[in-house]
Biopython code that builds the backbone (N, CA, C, O; Angstrom):
import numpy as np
from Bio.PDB.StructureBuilder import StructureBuilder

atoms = [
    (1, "UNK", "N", (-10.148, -18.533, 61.138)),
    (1, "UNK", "CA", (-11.416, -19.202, 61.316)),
    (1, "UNK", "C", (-11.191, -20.705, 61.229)),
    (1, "UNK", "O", (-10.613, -21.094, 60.214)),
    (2, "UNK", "N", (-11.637, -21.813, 62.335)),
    (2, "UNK", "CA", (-11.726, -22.696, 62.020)),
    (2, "UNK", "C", (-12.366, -23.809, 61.530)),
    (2, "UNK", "O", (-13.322, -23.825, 62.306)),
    (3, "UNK", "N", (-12.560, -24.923, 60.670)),
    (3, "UNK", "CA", (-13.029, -25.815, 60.362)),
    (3, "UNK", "C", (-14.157, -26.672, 61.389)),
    (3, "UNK", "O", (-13.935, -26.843, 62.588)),
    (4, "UNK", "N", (-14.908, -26.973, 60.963)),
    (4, "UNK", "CA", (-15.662, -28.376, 61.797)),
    (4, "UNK", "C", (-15.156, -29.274, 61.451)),
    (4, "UNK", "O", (-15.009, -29.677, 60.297)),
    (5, "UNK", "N", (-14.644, -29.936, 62.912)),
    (5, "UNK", "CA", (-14.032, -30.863, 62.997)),
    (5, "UNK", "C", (-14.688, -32.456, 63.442)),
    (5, "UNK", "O", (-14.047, -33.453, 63.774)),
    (6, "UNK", "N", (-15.745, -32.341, 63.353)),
    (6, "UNK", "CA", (-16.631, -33.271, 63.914)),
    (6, "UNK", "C", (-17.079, -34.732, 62.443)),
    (6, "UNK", "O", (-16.404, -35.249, 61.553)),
    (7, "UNK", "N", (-17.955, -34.827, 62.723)),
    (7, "UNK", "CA", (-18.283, -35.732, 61.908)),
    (7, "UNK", "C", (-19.102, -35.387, 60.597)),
    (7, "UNK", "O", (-20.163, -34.770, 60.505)),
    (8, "UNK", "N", (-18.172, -36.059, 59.425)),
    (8, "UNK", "CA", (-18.859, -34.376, 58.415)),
    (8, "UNK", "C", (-20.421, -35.443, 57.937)),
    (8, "UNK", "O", (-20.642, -36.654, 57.933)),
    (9, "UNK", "N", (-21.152, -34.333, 57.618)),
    (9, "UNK", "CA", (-22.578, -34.826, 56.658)),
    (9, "UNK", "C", (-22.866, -35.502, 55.960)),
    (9, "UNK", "O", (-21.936, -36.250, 55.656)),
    (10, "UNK", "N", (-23.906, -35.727, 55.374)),
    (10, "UNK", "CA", (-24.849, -35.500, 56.272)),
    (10, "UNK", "C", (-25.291, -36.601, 57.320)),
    (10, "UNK", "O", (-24.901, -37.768, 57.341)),
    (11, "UNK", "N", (-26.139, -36.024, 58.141)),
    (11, "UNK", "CA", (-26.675, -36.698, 59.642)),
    (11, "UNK", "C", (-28.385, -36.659, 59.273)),
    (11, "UNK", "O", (-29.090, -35.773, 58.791)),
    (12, "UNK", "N", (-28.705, -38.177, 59.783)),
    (12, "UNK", "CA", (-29.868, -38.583, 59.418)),
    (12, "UNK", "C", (-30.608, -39.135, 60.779)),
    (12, "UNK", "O", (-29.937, -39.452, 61.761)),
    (13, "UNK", "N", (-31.863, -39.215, 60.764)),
    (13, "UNK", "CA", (-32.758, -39.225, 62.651)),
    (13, "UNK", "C", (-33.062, -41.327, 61.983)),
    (13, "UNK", "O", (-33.688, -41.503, 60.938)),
    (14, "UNK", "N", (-32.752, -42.024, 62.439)),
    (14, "UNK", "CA", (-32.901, -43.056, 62.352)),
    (14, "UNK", "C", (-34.066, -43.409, 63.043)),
    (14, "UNK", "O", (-34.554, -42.770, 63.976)),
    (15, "UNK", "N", (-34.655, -44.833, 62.375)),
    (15, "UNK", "CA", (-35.876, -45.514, 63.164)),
    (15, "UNK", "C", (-35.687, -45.162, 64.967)),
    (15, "UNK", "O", (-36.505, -44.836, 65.827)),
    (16, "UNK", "N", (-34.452, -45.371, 64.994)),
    (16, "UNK", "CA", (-34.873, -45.303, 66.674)),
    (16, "UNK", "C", (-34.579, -43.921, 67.647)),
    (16, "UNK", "O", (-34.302, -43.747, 68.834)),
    (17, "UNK", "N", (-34.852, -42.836, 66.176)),
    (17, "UNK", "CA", (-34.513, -41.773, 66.914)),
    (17, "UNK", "C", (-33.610, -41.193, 67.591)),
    (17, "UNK", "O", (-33.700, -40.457, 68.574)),
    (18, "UNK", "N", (-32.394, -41.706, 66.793)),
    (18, "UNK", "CA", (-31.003, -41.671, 67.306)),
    (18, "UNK", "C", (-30.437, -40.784, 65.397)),
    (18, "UNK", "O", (-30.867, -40.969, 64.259)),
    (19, "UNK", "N", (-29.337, -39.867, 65.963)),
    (19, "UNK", "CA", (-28.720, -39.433, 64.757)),
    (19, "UNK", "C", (-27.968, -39.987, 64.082)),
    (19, "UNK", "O", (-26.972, -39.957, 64.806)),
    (20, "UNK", "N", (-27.642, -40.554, 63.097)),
    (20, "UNK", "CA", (-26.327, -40.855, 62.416)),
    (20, "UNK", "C", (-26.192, -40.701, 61.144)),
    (20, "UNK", "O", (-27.202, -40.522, 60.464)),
    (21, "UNK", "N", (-24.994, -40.735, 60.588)),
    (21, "UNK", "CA", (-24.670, -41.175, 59.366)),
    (21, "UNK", "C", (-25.081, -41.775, 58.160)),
    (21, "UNK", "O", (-25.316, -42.971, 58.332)),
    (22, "UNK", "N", (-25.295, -41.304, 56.742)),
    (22, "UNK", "CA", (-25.707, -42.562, 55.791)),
    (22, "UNK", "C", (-25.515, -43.673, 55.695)),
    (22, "UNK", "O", (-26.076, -44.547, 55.034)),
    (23, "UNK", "N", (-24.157, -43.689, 56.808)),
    (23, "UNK", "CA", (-23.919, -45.547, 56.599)),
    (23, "UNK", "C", (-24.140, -46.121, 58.030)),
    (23, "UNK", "O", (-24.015, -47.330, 58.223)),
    (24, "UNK", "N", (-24.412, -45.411, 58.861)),
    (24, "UNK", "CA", (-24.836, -46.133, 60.279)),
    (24, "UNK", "C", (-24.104, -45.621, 61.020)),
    (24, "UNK", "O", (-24.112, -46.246, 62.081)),
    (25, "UNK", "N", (-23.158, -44.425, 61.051)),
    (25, "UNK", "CA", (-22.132, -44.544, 62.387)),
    (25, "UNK", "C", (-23.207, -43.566, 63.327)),
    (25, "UNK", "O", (-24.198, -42.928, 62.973)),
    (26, "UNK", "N", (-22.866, -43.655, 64.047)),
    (26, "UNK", "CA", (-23.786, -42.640, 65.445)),
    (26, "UNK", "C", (-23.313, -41.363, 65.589)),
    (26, "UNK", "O", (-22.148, -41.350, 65.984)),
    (27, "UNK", "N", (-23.747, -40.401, 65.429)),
    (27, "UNK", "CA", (-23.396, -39.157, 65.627)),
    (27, "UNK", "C", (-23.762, -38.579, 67.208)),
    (27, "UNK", "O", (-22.966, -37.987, 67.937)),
    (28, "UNK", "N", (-25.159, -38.910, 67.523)),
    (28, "UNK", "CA", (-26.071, -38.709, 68.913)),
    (28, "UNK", "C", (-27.031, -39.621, 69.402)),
    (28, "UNK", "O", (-27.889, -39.742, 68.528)),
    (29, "UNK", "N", (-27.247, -40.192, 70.205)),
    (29, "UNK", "CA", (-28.157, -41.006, 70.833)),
    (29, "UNK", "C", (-29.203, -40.125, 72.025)),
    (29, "UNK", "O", (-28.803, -39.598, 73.063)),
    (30, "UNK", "N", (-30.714, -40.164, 71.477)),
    (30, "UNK", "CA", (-31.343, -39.757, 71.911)),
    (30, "UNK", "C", (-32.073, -40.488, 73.297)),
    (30, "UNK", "O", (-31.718, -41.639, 73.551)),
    (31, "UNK", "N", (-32.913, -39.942, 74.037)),
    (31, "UNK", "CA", (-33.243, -40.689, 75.365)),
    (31, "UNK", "C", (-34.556, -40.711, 74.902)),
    (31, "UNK", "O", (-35.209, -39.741, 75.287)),
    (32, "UNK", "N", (-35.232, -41.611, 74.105)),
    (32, "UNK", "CA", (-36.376, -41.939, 73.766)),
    (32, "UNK", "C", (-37.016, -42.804, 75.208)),
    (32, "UNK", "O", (-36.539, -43.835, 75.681)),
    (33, "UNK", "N", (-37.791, -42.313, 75.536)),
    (33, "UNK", "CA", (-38.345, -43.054, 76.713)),
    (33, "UNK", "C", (-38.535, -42.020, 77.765)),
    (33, "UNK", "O", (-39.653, -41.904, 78.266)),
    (34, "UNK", "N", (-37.134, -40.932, 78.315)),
    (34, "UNK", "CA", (-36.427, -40.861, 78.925)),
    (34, "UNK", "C", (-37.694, -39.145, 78.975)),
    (34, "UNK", "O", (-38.533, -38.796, 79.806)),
    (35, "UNK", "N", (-37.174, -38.446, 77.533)),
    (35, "UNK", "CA", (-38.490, -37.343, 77.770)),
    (35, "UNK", "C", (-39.634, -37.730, 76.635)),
    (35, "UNK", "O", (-40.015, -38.789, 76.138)),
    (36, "UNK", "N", (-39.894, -36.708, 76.521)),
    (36, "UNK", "CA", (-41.736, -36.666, 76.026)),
    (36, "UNK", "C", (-41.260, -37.279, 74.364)),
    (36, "UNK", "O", (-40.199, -36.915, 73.856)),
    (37, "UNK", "N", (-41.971, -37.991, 73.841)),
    (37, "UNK", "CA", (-41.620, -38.800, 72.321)),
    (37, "UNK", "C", (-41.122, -37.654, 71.227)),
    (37, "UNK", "O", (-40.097, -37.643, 70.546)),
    (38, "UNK", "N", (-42.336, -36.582, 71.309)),
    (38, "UNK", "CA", (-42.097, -35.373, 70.198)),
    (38, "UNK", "C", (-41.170, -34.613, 70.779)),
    (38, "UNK", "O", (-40.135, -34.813, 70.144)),
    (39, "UNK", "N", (-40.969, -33.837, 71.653)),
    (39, "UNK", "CA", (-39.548, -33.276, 72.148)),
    (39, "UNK", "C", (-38.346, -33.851, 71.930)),
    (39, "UNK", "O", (-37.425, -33.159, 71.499)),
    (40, "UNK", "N", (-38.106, -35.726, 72.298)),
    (40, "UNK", "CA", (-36.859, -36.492, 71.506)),
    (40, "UNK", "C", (-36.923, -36.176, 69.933)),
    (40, "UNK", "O", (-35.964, -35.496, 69.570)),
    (41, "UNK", "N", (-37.746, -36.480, 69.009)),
    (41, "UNK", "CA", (-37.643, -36.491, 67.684)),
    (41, "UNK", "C", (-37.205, -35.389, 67.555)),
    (41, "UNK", "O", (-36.108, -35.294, 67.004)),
    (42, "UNK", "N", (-37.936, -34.089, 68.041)),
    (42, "UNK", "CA", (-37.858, -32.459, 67.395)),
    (42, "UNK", "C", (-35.904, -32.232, 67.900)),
    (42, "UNK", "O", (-35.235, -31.476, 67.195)),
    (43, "UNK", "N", (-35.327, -32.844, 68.928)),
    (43, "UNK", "CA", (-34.414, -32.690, 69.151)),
    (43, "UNK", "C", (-33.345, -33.001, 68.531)),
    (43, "UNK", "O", (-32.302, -32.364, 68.388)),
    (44, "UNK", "N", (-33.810, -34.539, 67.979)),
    (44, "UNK", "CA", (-32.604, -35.876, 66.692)),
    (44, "UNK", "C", (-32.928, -34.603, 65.660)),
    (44, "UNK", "O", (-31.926, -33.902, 65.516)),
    (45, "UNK", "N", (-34.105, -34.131, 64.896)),
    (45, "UNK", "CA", (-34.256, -33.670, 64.057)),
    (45, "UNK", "C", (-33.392, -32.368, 63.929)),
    (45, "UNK", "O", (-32.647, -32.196, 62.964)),
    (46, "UNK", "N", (-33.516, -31.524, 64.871)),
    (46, "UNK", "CA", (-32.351, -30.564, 65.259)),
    (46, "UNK", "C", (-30.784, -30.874, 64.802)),
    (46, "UNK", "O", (-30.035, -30.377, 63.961)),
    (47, "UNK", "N", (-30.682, -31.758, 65.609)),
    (47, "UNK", "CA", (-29.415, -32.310, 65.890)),
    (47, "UNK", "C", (-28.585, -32.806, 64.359)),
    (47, "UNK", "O", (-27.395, -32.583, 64.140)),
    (48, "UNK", "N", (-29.485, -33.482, 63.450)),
    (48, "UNK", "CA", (-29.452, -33.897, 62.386)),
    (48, "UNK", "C", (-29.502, -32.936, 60.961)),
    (48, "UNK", "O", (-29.327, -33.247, 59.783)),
    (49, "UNK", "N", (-29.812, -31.670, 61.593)),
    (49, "UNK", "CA", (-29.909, -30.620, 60.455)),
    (49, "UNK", "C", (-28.779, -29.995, 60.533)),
    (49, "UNK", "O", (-28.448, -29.165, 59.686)),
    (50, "UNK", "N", (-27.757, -30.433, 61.954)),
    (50, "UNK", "CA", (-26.551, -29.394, 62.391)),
    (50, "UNK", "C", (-25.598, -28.532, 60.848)),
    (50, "UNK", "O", (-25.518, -27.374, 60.436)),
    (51, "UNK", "N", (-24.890, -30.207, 60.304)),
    (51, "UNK", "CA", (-24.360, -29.990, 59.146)),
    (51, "UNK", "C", (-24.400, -28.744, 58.361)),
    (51, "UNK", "O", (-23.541, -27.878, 58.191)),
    (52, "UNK", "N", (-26.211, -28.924, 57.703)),
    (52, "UNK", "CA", (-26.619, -28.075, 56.667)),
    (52, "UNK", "C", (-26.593, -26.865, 57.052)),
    (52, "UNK", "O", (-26.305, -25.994, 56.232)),
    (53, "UNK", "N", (-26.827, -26.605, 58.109)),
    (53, "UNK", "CA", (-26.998, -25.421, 59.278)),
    (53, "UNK", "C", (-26.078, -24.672, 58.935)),
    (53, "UNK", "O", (-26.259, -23.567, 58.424)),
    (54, "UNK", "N", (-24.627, -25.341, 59.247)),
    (54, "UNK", "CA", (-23.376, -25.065, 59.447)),
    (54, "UNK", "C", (-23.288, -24.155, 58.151)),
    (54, "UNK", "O", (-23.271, -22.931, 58.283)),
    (55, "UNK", "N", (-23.233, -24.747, 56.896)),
    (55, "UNK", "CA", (-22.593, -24.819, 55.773)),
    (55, "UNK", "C", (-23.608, -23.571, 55.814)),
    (55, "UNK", "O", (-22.936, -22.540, 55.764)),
    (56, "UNK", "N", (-24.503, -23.389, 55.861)),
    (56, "UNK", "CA", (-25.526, -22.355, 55.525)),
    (56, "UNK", "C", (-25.209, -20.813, 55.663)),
    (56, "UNK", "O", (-25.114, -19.845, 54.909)),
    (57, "UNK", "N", (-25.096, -21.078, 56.997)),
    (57, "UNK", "CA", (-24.291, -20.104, 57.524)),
    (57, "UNK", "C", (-22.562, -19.637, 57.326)),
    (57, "UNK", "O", (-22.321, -18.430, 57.350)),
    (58, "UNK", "N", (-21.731, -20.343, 57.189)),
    (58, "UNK", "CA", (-21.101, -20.025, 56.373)),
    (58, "UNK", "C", (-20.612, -19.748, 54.998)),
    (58, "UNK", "O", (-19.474, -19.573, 54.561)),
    (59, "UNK", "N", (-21.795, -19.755, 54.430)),
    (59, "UNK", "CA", (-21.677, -19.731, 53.124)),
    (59, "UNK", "C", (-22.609, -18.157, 52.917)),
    (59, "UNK", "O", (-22.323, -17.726, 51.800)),
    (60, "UNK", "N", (-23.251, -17.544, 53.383)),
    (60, "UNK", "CA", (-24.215, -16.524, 54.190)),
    (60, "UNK", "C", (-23.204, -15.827, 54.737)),
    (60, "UNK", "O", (-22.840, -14.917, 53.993)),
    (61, "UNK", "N", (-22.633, -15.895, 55.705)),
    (61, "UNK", "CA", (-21.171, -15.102, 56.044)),
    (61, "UNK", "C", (-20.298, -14.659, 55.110)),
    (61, "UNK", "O", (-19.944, -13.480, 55.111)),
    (62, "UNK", "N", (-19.876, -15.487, 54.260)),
    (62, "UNK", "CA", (-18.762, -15.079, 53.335)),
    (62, "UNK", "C", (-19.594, -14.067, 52.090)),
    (62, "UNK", "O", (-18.944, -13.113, 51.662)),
    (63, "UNK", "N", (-21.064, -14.302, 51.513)),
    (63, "UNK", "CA", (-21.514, -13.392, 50.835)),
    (63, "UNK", "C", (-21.369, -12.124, 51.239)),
    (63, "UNK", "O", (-21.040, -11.209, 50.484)),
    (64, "UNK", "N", (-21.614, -12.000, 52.485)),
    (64, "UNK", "CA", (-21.816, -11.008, 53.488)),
    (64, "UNK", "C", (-20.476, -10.533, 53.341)),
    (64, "UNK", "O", (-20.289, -9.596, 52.565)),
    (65, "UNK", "N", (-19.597, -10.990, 53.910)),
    (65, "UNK", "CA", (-18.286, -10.392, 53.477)),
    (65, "UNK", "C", (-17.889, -9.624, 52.454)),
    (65, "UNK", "O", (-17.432, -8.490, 52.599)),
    (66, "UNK", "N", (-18.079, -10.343, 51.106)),
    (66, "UNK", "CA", (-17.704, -10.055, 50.001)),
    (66, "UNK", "C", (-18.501, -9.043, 49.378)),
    (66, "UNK", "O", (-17.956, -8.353, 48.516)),
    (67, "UNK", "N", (-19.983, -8.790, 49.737)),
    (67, "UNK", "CA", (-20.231, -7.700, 49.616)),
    (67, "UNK", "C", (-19.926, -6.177, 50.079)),
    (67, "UNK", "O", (-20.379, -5.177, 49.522)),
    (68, "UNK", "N", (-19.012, -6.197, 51.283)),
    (68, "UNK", "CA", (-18.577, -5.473, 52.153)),
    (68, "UNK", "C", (-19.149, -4.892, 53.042)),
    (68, "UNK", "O", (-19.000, -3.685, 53.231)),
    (69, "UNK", "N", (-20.201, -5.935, 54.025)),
    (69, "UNK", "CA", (-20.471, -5.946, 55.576)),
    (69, "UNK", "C", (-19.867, -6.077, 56.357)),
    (69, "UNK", "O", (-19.178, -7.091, 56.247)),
    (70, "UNK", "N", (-19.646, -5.270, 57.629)),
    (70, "UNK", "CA", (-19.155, -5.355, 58.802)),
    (70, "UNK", "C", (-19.752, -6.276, 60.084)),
    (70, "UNK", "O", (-20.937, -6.177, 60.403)),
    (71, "UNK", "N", (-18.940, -7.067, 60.703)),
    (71, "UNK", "CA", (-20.616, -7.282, 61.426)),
    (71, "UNK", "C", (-20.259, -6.450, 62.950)),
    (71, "UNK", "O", (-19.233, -6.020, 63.476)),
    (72, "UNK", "N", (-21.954, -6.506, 63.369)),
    (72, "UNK", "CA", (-22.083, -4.877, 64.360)),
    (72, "UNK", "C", (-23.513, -5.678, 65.112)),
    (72, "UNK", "O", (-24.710, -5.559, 64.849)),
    (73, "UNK", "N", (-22.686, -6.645, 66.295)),
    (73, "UNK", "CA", (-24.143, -6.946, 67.018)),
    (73, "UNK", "C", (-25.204, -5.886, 67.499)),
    (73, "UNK", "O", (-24.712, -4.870, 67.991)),
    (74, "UNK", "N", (-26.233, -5.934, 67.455)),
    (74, "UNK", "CA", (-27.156, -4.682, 67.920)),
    (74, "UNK", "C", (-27.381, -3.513, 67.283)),
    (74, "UNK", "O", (-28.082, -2.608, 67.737)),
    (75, "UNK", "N", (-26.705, -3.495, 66.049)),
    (75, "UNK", "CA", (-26.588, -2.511, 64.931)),
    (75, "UNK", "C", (-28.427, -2.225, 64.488)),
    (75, "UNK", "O", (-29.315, -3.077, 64.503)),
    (76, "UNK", "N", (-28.538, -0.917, 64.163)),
    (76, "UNK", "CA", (-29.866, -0.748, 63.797)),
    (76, "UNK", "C", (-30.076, -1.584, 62.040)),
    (76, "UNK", "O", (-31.164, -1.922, 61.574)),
    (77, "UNK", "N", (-28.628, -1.760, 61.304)),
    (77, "UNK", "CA", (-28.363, -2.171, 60.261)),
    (77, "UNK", "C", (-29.280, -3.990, 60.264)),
    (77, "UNK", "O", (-29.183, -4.337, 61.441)),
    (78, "UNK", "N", (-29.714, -4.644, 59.815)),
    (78, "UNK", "CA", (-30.480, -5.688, 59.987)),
    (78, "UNK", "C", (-29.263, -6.393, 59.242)),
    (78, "UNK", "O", (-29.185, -7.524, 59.722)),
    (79, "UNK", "N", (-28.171, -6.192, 58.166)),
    (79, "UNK", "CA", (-27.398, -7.373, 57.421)),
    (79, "UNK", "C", (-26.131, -7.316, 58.849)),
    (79, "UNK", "O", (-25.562, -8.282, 59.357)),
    (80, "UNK", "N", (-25.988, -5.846, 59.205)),
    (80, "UNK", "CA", (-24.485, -6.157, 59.844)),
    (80, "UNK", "C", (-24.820, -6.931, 61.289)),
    (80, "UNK", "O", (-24.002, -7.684, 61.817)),
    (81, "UNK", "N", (-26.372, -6.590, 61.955)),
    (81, "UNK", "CA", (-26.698, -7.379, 62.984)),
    (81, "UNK", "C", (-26.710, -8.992, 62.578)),
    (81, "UNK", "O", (-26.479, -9.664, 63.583)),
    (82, "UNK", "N", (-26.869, -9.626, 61.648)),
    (82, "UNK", "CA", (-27.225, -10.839, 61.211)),
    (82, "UNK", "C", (-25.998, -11.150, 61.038)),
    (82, "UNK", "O", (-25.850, -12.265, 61.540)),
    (83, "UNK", "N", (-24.823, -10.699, 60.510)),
    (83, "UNK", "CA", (-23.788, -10.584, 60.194)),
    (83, "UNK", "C", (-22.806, -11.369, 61.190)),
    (83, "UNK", "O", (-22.021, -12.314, 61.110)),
    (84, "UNK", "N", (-23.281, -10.444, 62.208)),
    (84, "UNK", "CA", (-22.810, -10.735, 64.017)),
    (84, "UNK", "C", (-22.817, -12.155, 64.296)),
    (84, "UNK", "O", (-21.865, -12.882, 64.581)),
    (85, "UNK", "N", (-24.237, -12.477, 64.149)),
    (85, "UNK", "CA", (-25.006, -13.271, 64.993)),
    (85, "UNK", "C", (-24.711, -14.387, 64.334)),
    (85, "UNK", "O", (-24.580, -15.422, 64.987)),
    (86, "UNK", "N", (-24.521, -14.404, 62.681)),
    (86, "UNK", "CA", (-23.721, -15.344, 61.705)),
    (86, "UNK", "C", (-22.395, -16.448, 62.354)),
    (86, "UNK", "O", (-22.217, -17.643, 62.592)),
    (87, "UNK", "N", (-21.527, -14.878, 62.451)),
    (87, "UNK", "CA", (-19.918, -15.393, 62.958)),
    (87, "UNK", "C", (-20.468, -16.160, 64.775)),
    (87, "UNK", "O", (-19.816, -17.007, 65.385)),
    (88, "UNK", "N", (-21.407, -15.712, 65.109)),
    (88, "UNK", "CA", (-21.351, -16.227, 66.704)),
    (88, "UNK", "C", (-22.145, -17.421, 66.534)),
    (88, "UNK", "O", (-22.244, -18.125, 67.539)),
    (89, "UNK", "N", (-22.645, -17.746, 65.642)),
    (89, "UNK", "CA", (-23.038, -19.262, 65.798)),
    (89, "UNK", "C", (-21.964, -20.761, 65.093)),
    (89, "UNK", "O", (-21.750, -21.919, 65.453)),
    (90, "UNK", "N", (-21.429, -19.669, 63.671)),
    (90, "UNK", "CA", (-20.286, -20.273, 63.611)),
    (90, "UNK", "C", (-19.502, -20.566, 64.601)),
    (90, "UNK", "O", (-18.911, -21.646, 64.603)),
    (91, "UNK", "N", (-19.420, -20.070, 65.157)),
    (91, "UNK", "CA", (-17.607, -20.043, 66.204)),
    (91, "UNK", "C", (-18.436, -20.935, 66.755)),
    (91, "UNK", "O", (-18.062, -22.099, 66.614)),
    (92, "UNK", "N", (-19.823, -20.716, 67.560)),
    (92, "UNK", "CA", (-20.386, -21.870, 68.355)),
    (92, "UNK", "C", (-20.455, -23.325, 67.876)),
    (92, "UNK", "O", (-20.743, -24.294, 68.578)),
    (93, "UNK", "N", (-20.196, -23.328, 66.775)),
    (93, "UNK", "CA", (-20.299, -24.944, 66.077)),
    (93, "UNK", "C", (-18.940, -25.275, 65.809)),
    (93, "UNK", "O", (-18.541, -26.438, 65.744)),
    (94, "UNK", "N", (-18.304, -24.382, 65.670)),
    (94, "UNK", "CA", (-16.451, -24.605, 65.383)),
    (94, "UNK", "C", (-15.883, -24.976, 66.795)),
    (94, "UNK", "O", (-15.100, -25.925, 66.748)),
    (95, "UNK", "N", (-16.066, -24.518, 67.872)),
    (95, "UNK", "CA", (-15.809, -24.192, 69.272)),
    (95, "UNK", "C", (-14.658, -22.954, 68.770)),
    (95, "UNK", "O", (-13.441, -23.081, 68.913)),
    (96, "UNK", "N", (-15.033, -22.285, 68.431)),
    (96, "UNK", "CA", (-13.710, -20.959, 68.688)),
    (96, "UNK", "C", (-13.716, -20.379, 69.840)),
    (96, "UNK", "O", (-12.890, -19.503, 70.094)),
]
sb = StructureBuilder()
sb.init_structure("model")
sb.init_model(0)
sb.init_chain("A")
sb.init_seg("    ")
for serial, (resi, resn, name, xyz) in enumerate(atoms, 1):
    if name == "N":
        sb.init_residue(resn, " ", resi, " ")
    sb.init_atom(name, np.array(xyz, "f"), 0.0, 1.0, " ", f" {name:<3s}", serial, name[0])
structure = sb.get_structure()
């Protein structure tokens, strides 16, 4: 399993609706202007929760593990389906 390799946390929606860093570096630049005002924000805001997201979910995975879940997309089971869907958003934020 691999690490996020990106820019670690946390990520904050700045005055101008752009994501970054506690100390200013830029993580994402939003197109304020570009679409509808609340769709940009709801998007920085997204974008800016990635981090916690991350950690959430892997930290949710490994319980899952250690309790001894399998994961089983489409499973009638609701932990081993979540289970699934866990590792596939991980990998989606890792790029695996």
């Amino acid at each position: 399993m691999s690490e996020f390799k990106g820019t670690p946390g946390p990520w904050i929606v700045d005055e101008d609706f752009d994501v970054t860093t506690n100390d200013g570096r830029v993580v994402a630049w939003t197109a304020l202007g570009v679409f509808e005002h609340e769709e940009t924000i709801s998007n920085a805001q997204l974008i800016a929760a990635a981090p916690d997201l991350l950690e959430a979910c892997q930290r949710a995975r490994n319980q899952f593990y250690a309790a001894g879940y399998e994961p089983k997309a489409g499973s009638m089971n609701p932990t081993e389906c979540l289970l699934a869907q866990l590792i596939a958003a991980i990998s989606k934020a890792t790029g695996e």
